[in-house]
DOVEXTOR-868522 format. One record per residue (C-alpha): residue number from 0; residue in one letter; chain; x, y, z. Coordinates in steps of 0.05 Angstrom, whole numbers. Example, Ala and Ser with C-alpha at 12.3 -4.5 7.8 and 13.67 -1.06 7.14 Angstrom:
REM residues 2
+-----+---------+--------+--------+--------+--------+
: num : residuo : cadena :     xx :     yy :     zz :
+-----+---------+--------+--------+--------+--------+
:   0 :       A :      A :    246 :    -90 :    156 :
:   1 :       S :      A :    273 :    -21 :    143 :
+-----+---------+--------+--------+--------+--------+
END
This chain:
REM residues 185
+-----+---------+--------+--------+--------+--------+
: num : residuo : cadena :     xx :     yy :     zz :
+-----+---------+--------+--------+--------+--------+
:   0 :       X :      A :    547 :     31 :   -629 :
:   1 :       X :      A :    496 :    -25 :   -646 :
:   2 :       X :      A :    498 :    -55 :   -712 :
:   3 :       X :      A :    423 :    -84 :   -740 :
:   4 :       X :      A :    427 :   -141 :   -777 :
:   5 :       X :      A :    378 :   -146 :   -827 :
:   6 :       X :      A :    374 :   -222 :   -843 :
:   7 :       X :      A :    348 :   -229 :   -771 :
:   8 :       X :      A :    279 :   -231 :   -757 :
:   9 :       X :      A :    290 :   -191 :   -691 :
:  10 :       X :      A :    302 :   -121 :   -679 :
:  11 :       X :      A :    348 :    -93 :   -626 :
:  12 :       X :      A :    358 :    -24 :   -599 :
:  13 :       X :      A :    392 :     14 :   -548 :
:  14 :       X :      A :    354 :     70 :   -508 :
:  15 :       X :      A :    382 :    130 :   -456 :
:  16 :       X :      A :    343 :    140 :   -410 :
:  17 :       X :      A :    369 :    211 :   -366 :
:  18 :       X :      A :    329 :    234 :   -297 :
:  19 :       X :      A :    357 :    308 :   -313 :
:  20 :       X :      A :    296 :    328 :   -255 :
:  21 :       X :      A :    307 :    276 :   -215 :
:  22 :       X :      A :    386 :    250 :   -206 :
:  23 :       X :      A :    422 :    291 :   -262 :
:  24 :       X :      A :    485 :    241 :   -245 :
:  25 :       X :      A :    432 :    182 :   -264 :
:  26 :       X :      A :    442 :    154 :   -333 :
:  27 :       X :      A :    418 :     85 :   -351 :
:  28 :       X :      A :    430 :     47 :   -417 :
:  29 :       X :      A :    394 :     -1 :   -434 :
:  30 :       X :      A :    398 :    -64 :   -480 :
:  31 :       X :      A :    335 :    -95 :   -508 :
:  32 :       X :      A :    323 :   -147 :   -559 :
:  33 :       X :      A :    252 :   -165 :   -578 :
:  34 :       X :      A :    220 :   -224 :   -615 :
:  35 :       X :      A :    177 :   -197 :   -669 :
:  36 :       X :      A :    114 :   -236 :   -620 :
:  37 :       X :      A :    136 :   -186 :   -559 :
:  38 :       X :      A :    185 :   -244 :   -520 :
:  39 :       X :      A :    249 :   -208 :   -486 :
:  40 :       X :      A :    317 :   -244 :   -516 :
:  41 :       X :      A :    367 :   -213 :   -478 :
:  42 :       X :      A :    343 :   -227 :   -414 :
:  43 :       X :      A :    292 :   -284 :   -385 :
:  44 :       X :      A :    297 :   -251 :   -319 :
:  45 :       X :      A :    229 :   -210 :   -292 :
:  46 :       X :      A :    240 :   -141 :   -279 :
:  47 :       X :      A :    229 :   -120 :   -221 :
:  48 :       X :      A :    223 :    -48 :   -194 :
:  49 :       X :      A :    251 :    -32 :   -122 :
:  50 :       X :      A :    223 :     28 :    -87 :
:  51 :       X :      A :    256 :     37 :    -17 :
:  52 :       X :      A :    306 :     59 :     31 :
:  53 :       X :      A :    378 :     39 :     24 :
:  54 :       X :      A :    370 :    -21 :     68 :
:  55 :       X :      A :    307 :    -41 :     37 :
:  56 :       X :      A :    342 :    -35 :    -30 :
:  57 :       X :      A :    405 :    -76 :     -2 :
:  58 :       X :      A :    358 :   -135 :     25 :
:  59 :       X :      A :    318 :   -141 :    -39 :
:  60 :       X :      A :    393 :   -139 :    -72 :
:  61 :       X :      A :    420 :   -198 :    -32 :
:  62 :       X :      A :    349 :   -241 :    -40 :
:  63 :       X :      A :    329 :   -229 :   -112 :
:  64 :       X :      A :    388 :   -209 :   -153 :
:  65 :       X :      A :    400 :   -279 :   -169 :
:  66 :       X :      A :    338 :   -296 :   -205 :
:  67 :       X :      A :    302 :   -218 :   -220 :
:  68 :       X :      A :    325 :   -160 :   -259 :
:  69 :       X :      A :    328 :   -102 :   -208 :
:  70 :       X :      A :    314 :    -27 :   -212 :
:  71 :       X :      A :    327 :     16 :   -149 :
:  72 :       X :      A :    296 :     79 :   -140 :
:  73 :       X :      A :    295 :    114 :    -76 :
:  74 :       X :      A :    241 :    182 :    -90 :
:  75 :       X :      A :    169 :    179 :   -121 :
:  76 :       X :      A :    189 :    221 :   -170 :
:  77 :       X :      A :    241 :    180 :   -195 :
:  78 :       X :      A :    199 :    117 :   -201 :
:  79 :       X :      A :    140 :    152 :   -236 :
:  80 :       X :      A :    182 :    186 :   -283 :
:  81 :       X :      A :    216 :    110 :   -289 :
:  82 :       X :      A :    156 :     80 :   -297 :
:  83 :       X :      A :    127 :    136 :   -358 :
:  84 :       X :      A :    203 :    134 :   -396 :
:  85 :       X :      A :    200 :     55 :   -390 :
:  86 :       X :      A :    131 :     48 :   -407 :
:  87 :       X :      A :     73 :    -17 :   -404 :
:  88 :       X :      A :    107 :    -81 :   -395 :
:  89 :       X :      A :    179 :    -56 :   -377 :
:  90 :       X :      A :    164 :    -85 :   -304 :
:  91 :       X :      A :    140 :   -143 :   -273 :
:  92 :       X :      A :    130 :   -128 :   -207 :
:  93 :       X :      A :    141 :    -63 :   -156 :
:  94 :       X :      A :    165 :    -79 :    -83 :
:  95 :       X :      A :    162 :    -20 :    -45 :
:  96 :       X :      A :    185 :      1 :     26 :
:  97 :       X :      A :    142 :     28 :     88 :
:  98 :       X :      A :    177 :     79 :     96 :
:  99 :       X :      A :    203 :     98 :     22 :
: 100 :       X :      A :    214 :    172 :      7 :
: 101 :       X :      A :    199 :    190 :     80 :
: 102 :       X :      A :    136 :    139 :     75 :
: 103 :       X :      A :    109 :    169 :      8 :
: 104 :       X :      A :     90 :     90 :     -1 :
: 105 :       X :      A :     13 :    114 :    -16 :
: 106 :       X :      A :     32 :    165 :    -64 :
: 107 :       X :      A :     66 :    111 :   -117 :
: 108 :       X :      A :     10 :     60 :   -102 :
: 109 :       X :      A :    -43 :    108 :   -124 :
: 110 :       X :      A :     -5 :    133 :   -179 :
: 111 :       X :      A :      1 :     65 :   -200 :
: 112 :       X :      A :    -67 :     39 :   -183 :
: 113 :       X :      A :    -83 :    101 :   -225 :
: 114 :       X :      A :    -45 :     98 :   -290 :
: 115 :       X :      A :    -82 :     57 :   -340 :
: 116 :       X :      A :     -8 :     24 :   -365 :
: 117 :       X :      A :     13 :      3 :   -293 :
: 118 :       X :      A :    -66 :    -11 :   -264 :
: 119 :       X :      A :    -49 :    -80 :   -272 :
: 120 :       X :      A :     24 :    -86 :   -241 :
: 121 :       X :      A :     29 :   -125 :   -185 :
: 122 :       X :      A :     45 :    -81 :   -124 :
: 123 :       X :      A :     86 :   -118 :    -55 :
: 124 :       X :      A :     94 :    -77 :      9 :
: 125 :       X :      A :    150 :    -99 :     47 :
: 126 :       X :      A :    164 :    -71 :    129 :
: 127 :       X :      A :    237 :    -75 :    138 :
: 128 :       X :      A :    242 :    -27 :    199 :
: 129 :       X :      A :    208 :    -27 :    266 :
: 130 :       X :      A :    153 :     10 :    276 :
: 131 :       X :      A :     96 :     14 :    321 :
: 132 :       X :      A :     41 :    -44 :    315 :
: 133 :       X :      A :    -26 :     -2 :    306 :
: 134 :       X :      A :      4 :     47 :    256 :
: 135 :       X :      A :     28 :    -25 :    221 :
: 136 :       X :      A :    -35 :    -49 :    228 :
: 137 :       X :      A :    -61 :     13 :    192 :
: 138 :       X :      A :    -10 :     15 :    142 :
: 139 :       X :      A :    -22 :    -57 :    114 :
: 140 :       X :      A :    -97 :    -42 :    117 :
: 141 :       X :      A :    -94 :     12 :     74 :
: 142 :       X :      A :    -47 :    -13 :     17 :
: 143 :       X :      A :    -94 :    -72 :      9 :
: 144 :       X :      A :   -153 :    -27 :      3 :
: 145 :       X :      A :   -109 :     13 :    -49 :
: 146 :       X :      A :    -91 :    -50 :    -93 :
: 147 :       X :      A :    -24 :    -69 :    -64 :
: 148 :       X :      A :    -24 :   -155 :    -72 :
: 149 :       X :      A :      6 :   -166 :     -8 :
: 150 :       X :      A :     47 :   -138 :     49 :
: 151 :       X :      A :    120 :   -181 :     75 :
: 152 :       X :      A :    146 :   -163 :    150 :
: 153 :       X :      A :    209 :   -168 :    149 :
: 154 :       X :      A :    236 :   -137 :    211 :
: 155 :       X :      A :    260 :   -177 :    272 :
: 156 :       X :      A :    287 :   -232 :    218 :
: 157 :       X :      A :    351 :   -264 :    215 :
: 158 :       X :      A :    372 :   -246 :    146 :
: 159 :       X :      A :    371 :   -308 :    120 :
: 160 :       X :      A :    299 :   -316 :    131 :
: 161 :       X :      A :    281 :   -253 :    107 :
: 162 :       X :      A :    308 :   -266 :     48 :
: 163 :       X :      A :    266 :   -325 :     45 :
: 164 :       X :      A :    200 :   -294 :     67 :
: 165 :       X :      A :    226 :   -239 :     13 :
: 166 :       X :      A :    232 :   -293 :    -44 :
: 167 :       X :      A :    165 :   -327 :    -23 :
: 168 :       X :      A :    126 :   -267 :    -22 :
: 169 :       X :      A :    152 :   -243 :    -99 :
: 170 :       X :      A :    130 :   -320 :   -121 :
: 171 :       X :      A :     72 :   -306 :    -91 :
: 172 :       X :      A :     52 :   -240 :   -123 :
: 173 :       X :      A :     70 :   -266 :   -193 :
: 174 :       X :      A :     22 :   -318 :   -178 :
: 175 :       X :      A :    -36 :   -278 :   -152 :
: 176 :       X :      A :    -81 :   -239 :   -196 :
: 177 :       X :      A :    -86 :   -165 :   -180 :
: 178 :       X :      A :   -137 :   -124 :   -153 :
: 179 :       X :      A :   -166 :    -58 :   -174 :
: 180 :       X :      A :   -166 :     -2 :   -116 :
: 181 :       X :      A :   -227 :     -4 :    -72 :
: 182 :       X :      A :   -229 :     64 :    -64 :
: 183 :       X :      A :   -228 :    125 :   -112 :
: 184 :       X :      A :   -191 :    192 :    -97 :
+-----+---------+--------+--------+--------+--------+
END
């Protein structure tokens, strides 16, 4: 139970958020303060949501947890429904896996590239896993054509420098402005 103060100029609330068509097992509560001007009080972290396998998910764990908020998902379906309950401005950033939801990678990028609340949120494709060069190659071409801000390889790294490379490349995205899809399905 939350008590509001009213001699406060803030307001604070908790939300439930339940995947019932997802994860029925999945319940998140969540905190939030706000400043009446929009600014986050409970947390000066950015949020940042994590779409990918469980390896992917434990590398961007041991990297970013220390600085970033972090949201795992590991389906489409749970990040877009994620994304819609959470709404505009609940993340900073999505890092998403190759081979995500058995490669569904294209799927979230459009249907963020495509949402007019998320159109702006910067998108980082990370390669964890081997995989052949061309189809790489291929891969990386297209989620630049579809908006994504940049693409990490991560694979044949000692895990201390993929963790690095990982850190760089989030600084990076924060910093770089994002583009609007090329293309129009």
């Amino acid at each position: 139970m939350i008590e509001f103060q009213t001699t406060l100029p803030y307001v604070i609330f908790a939300r439930r958020f339940e995947q019932a068509r997802c994860c029925a097992h999945l319940t998140v509560d969540l905190l939030y303060s706000f400043h009446p001007e929009g600014k986050s009080l409970t947390s000066q972290k950015q949020r940042i949501l994590v779409a990918s396998t469980p390896d992917g998910q434990h590398r961007a764990q041991q990297a970013l947890s220390q600085k970033y908020d972090l949201q795992f998902v590991s389906t489409v379906r749970e990040a877009e429904s994620l994304l819609r309950d959470y709404g505009h401005g609940a993340f900073d950033l999505i890092i998403c896996g190759i081979h995500f939801d058995d490669s569904r990678i294209f799927e979230l990028l459009e249907f963020v590239r495509h949402t007019d609340n998320f159109d702006n949120l910067p998108f980082l494709v990370i390669q964890a896993q081997h995989g052949d060069m061309s189809v790489m190659a291929s891969v990386k071409s297209t989620a630049q054509t579809l908006g994504a801000c940049g693409f990490v390889e991560l694979q044949n790294l000692q895990p201390a420098e993929a963790n690095k490379r990982l850190k760089e490349a989030v600084k990076e995205a924060f910093d770089k402005p994002v583009k609007k899809a090329r293309l129009d399905s």
